[in-house]
mmCIF file of the N, C-alpha and C atoms, coordinates in Angstrom:
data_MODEL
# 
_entry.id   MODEL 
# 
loop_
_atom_site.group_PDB 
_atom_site.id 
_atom_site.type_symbol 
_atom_site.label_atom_id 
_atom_site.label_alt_id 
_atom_site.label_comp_id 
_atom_site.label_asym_id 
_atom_site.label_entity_id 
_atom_site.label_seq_id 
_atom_site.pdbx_PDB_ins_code 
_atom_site.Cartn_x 
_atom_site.Cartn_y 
_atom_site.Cartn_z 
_atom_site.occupancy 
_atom_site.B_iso_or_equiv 
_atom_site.pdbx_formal_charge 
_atom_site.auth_seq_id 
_atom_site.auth_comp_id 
_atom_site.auth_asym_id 
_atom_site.auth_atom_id 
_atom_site.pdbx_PDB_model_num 
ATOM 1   N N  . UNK A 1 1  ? -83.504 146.752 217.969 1.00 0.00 ? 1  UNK A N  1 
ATOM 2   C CA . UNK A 1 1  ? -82.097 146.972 217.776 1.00 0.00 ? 1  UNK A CA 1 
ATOM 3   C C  . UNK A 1 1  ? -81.267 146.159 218.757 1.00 0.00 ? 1  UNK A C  1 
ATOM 4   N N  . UNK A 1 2  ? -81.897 145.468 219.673 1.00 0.00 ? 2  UNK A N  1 
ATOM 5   C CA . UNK A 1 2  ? -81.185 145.346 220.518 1.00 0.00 ? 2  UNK A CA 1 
ATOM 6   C C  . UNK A 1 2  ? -80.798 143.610 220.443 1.00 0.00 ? 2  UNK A C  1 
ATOM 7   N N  . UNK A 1 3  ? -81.364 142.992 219.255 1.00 0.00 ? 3  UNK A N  1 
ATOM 8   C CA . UNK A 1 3  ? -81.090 141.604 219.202 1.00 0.00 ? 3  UNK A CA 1 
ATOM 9   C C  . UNK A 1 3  ? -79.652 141.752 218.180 1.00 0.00 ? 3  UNK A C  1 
ATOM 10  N N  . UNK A 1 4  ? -79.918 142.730 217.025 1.00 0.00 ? 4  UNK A N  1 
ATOM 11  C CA . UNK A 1 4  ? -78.572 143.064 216.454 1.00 0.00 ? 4  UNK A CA 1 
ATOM 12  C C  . UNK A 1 4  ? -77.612 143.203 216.797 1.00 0.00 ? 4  UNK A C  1 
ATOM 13  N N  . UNK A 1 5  ? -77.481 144.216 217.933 1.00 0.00 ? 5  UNK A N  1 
ATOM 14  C CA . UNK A 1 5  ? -76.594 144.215 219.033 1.00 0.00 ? 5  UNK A CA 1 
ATOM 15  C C  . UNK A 1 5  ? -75.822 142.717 219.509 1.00 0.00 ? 5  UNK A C  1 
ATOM 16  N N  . UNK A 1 6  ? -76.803 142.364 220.295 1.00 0.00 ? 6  UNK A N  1 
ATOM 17  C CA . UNK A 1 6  ? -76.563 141.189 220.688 1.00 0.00 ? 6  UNK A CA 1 
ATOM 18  C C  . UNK A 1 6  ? -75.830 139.915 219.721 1.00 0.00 ? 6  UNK A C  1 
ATOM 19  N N  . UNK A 1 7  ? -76.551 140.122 218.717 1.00 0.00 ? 7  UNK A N  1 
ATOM 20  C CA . UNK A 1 7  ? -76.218 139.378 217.658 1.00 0.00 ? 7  UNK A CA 1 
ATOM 21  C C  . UNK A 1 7  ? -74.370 139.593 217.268 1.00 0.00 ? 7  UNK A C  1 
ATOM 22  N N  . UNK A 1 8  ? -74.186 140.930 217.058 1.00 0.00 ? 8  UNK A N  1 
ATOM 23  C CA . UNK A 1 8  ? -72.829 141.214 216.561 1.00 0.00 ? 8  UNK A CA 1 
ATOM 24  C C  . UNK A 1 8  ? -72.070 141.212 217.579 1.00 0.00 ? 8  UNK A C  1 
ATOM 25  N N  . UNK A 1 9  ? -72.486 141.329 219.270 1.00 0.00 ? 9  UNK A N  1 
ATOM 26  C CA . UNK A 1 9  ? -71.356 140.943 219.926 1.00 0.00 ? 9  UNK A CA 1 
ATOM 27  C C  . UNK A 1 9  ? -71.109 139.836 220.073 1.00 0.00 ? 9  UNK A C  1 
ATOM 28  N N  . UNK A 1 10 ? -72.071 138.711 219.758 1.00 0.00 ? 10 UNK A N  1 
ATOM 29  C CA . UNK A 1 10 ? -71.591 137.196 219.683 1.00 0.00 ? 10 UNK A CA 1 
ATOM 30  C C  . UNK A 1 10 ? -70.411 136.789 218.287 1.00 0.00 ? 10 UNK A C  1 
ATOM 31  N N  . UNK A 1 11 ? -70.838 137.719 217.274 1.00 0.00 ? 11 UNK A N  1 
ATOM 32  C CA . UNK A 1 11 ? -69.894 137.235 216.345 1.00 0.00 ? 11 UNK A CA 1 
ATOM 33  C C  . UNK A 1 11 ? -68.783 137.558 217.159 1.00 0.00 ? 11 UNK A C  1 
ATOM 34  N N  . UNK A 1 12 ? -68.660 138.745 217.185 1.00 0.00 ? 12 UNK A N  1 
ATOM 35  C CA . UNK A 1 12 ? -67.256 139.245 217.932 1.00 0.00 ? 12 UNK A CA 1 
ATOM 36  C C  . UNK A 1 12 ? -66.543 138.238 218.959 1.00 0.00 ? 12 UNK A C  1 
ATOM 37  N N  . UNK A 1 13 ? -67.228 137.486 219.856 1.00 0.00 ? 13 UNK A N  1 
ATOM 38  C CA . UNK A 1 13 ? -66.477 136.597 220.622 1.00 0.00 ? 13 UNK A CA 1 
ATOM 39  C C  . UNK A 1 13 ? -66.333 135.832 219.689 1.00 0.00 ? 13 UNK A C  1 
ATOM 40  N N  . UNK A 1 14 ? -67.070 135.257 218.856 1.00 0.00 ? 14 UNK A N  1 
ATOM 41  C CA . UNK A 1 14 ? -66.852 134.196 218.087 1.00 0.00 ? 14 UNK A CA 1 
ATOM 42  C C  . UNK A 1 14 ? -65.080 134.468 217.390 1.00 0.00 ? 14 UNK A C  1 
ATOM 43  N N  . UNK A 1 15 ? -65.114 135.737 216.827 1.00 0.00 ? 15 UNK A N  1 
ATOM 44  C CA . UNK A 1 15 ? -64.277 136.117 216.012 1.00 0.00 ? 15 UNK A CA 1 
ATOM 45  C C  . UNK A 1 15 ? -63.057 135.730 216.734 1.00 0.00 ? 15 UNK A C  1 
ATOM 46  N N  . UNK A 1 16 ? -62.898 136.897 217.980 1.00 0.00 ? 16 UNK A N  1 
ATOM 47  C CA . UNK A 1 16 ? -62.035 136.216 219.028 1.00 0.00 ? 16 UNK A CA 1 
ATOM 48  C C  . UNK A 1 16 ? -61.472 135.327 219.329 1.00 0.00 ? 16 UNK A C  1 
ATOM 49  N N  . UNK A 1 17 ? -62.152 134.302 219.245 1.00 0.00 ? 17 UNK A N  1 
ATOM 50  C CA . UNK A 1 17 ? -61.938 132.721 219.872 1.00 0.00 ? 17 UNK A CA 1 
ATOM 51  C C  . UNK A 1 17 ? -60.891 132.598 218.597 1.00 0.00 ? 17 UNK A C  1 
ATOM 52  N N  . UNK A 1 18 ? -61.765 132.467 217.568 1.00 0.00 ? 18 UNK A N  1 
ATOM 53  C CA . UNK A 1 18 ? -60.622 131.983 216.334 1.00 0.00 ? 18 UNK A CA 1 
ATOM 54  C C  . UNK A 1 18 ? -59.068 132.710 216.149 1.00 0.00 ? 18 UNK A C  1 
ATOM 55  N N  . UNK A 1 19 ? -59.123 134.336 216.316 1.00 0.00 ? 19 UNK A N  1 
ATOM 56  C CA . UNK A 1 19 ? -57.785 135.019 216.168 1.00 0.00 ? 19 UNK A CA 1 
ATOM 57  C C  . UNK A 1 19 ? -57.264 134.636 217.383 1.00 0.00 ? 19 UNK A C  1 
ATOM 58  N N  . UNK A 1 20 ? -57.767 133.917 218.473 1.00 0.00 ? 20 UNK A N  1 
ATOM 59  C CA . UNK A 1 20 ? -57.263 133.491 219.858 1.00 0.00 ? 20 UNK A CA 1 
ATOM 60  C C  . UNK A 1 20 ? -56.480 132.192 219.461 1.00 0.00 ? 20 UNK A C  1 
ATOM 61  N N  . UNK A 1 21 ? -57.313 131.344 218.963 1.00 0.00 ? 21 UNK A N  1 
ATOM 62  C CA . UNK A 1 21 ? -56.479 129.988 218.232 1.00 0.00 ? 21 UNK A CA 1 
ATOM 63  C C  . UNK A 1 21 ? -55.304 130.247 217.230 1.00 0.00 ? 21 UNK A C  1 
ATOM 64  N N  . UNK A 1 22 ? -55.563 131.404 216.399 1.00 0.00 ? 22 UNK A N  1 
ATOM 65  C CA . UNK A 1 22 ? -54.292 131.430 215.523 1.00 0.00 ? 22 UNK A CA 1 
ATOM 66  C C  . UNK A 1 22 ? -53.257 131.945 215.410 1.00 0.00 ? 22 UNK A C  1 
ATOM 67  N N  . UNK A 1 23 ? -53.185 133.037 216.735 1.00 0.00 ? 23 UNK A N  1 
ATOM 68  C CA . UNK A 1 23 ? -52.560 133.864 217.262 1.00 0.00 ? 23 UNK A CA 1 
ATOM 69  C C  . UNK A 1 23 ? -51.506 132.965 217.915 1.00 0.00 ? 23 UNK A C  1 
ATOM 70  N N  . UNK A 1 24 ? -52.120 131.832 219.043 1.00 0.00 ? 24 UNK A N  1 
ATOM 71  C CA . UNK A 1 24 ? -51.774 130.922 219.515 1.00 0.00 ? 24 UNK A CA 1 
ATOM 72  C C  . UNK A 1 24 ? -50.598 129.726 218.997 1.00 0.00 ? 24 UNK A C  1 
ATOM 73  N N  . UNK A 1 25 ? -51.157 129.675 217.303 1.00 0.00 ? 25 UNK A N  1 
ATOM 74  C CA . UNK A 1 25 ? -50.717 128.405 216.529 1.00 0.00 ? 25 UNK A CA 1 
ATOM 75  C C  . UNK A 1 25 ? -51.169 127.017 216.988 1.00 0.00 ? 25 UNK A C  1 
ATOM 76  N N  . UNK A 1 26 ? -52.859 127.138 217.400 1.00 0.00 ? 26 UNK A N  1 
ATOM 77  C CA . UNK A 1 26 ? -53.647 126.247 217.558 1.00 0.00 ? 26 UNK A CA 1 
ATOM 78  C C  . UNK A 1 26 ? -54.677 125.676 216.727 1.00 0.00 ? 26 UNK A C  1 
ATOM 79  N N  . UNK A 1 27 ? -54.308 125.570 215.283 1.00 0.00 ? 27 UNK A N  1 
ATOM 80  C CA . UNK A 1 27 ? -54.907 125.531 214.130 1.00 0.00 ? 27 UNK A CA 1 
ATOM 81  C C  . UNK A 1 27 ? -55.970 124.195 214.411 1.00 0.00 ? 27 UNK A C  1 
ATOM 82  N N  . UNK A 1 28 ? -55.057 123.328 215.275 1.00 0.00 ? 28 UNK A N  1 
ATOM 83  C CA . UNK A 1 28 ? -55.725 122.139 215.238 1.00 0.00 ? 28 UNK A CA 1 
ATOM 84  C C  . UNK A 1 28 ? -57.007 121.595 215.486 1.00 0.00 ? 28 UNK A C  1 
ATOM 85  N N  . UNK A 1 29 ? -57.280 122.720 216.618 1.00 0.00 ? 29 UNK A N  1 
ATOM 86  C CA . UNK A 1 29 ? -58.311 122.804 216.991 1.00 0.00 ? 29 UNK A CA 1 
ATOM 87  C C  . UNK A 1 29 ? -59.661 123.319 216.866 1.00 0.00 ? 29 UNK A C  1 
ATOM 88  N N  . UNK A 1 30 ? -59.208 123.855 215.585 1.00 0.00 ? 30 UNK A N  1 
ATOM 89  C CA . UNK A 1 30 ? -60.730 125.171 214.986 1.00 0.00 ? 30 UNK A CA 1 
ATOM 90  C C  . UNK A 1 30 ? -61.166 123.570 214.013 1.00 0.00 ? 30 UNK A C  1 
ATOM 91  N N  . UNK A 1 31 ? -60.586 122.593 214.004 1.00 0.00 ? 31 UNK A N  1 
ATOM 92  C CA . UNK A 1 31 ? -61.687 121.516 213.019 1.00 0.00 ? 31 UNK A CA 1 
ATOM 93  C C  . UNK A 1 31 ? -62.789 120.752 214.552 1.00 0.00 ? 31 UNK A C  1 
ATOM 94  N N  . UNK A 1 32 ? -61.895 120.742 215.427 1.00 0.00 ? 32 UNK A N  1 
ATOM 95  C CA . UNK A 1 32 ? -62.281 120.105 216.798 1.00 0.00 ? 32 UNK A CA 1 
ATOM 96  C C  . UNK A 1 32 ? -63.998 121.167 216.777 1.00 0.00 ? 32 UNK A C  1 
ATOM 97  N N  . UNK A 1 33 ? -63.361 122.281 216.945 1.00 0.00 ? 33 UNK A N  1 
ATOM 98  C CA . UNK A 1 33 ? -65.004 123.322 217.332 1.00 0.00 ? 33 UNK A CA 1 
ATOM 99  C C  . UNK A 1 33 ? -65.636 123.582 216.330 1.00 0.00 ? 33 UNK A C  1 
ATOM 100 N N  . UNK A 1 34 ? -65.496 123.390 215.061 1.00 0.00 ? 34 UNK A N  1 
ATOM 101 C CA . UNK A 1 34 ? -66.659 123.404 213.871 1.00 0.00 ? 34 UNK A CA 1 
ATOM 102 C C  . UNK A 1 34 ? -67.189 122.604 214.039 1.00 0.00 ? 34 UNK A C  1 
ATOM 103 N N  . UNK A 1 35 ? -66.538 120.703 214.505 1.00 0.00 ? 35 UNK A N  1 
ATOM 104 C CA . UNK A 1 35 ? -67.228 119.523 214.603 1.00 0.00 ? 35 UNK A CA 1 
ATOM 105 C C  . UNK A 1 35 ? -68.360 119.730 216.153 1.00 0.00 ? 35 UNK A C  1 
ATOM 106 N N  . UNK A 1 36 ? -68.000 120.434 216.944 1.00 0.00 ? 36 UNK A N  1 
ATOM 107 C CA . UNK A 1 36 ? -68.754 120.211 218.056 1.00 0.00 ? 36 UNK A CA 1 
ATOM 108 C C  . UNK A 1 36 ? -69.814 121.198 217.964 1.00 0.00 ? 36 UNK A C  1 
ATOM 109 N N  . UNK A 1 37 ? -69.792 122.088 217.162 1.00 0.00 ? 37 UNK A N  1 
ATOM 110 C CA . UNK A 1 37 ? -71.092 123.266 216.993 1.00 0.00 ? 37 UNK A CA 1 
ATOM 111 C C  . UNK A 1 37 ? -71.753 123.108 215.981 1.00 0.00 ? 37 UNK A C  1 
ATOM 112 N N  . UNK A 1 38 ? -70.869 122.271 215.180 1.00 0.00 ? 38 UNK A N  1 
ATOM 113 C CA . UNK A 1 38 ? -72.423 120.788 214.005 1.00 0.00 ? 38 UNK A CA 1 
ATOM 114 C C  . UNK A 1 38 ? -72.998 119.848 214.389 1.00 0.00 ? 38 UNK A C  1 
ATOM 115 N N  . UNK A 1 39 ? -72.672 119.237 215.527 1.00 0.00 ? 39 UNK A N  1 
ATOM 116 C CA . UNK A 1 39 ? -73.157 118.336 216.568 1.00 0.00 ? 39 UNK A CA 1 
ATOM 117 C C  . UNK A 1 39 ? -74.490 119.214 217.300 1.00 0.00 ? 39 UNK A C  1 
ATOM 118 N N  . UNK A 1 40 ? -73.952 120.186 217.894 1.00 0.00 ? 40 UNK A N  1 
ATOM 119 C CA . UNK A 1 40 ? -74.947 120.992 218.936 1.00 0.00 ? 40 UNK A CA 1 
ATOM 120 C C  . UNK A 1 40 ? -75.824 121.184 217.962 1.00 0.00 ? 40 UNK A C  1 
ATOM 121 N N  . UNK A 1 41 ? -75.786 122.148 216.535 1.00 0.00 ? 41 UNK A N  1 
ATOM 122 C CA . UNK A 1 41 ? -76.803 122.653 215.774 1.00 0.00 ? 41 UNK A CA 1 
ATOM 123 C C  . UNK A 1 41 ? -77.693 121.117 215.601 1.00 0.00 ? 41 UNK A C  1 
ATOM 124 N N  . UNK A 1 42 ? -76.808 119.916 215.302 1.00 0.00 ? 42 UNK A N  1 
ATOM 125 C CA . UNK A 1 42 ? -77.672 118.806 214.563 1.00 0.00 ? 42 UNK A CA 1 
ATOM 126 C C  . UNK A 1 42 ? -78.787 118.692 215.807 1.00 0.00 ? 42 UNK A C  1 
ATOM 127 N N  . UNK A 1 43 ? -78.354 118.675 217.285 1.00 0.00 ? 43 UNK A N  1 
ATOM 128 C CA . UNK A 1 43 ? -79.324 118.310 218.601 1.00 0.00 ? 43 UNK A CA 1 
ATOM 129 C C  . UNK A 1 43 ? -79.823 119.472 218.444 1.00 0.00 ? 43 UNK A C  1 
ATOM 130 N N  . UNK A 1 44 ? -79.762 120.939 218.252 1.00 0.00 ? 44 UNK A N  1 
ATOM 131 C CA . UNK A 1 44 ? -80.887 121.484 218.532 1.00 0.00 ? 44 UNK A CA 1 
ATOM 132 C C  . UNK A 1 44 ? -81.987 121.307 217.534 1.00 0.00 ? 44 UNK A C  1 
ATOM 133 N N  . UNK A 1 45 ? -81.642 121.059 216.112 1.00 0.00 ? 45 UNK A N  1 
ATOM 134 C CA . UNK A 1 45 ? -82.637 120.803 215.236 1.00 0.00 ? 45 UNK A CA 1 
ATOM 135 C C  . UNK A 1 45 ? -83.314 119.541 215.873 1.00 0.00 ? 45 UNK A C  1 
ATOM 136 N N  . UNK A 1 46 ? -82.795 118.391 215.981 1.00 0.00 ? 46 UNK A N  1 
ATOM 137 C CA . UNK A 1 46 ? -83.252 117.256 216.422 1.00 0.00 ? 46 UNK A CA 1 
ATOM 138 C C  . UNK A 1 46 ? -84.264 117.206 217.377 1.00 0.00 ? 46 UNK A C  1 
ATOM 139 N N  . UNK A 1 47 ? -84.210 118.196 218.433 1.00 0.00 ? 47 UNK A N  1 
ATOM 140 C CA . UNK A 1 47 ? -85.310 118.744 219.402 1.00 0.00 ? 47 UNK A CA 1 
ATOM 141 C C  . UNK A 1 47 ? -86.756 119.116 219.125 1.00 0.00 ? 47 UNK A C  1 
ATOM 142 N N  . UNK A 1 48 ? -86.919 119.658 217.959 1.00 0.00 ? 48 UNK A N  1 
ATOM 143 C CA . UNK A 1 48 ? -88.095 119.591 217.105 1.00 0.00 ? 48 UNK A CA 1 
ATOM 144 C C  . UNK A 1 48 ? -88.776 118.604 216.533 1.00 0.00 ? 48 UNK A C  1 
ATOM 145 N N  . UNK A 1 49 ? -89.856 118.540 216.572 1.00 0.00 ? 49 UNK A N  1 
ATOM 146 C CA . UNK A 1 49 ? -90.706 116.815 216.783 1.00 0.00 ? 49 UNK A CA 1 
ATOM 147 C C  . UNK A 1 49 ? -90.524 116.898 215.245 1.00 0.00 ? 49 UNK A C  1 
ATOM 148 N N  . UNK A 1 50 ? -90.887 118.072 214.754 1.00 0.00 ? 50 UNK A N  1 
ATOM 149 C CA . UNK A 1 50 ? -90.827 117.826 213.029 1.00 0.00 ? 50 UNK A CA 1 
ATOM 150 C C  . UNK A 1 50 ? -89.223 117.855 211.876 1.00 0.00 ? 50 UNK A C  1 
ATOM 151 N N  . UNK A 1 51 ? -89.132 117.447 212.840 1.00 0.00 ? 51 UNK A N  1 
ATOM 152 C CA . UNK A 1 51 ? -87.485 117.199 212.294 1.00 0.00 ? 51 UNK A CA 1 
ATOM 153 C C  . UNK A 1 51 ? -86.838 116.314 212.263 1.00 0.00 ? 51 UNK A C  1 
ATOM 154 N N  . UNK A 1 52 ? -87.729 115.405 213.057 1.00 0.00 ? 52 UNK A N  1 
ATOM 155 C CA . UNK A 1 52 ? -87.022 114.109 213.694 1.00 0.00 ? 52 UNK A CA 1 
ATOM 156 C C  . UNK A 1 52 ? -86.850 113.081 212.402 1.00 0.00 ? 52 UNK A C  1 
ATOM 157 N N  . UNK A 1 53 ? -87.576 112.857 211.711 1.00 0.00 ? 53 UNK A N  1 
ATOM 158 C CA . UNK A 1 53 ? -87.278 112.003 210.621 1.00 0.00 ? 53 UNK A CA 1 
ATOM 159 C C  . UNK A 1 53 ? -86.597 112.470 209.760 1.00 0.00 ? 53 UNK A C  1 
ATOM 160 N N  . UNK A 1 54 ? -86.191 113.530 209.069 1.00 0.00 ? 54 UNK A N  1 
ATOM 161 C CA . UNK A 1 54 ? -84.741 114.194 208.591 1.00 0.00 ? 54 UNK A CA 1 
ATOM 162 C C  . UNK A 1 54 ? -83.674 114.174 209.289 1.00 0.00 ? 54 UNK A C  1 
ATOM 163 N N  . UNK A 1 55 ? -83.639 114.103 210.926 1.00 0.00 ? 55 UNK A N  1 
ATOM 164 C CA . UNK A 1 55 ? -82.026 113.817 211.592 1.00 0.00 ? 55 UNK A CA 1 
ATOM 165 C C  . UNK A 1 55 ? -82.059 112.207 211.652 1.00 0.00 ? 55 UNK A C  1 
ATOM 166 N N  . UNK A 1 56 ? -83.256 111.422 211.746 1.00 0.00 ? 56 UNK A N  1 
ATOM 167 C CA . UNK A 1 56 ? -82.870 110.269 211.741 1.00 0.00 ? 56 UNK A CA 1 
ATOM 168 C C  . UNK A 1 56 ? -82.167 109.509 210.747 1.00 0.00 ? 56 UNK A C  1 
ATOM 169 N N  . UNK A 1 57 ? -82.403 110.094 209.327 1.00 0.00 ? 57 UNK A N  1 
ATOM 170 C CA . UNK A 1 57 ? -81.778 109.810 208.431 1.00 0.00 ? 57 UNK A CA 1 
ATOM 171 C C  . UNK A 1 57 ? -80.479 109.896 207.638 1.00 0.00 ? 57 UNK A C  1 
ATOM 172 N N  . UNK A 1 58 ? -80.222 110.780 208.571 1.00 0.00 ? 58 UNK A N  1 
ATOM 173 C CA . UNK A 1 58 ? -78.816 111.157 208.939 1.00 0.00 ? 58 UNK A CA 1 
ATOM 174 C C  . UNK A 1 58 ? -77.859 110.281 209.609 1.00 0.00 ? 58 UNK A C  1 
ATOM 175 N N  . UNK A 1 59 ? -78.479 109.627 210.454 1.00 0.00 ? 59 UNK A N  1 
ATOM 176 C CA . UNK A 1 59 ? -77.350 108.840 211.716 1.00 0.00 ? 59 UNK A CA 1 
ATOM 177 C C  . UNK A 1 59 ? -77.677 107.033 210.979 1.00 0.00 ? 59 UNK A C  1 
# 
């Protein structure tokens, strides 16, 4: 139970961050952090030896 936990309090910041940006009228920037946490996901996949020729084909 306790990764669930964990799990739903990350959405929750997640959630945060965004009603933090729009609350703000910082719209601009939620394309800025989708692009940089498709970047991170693409390097953590990329980190895997068996993956490497599916991200290479990518770039």
């Amino acid at each position: 139970m306790g990764i669930v936990k964990d799990a739903a309090r990350r959405v929750g910041v997640v959630n945060g961050l965004f009603a933090f940006l729009w609350r703000k009228r910082l719209w601009w920037m939620i394309p800025i952090l989708l692009a940089v946490v498709g970047v991170a996901a693409i390097v953590a996949v990329a980190a895997h030896p068996a993956a490497a020729p599916f991200i290479y084909t990518l770039f």
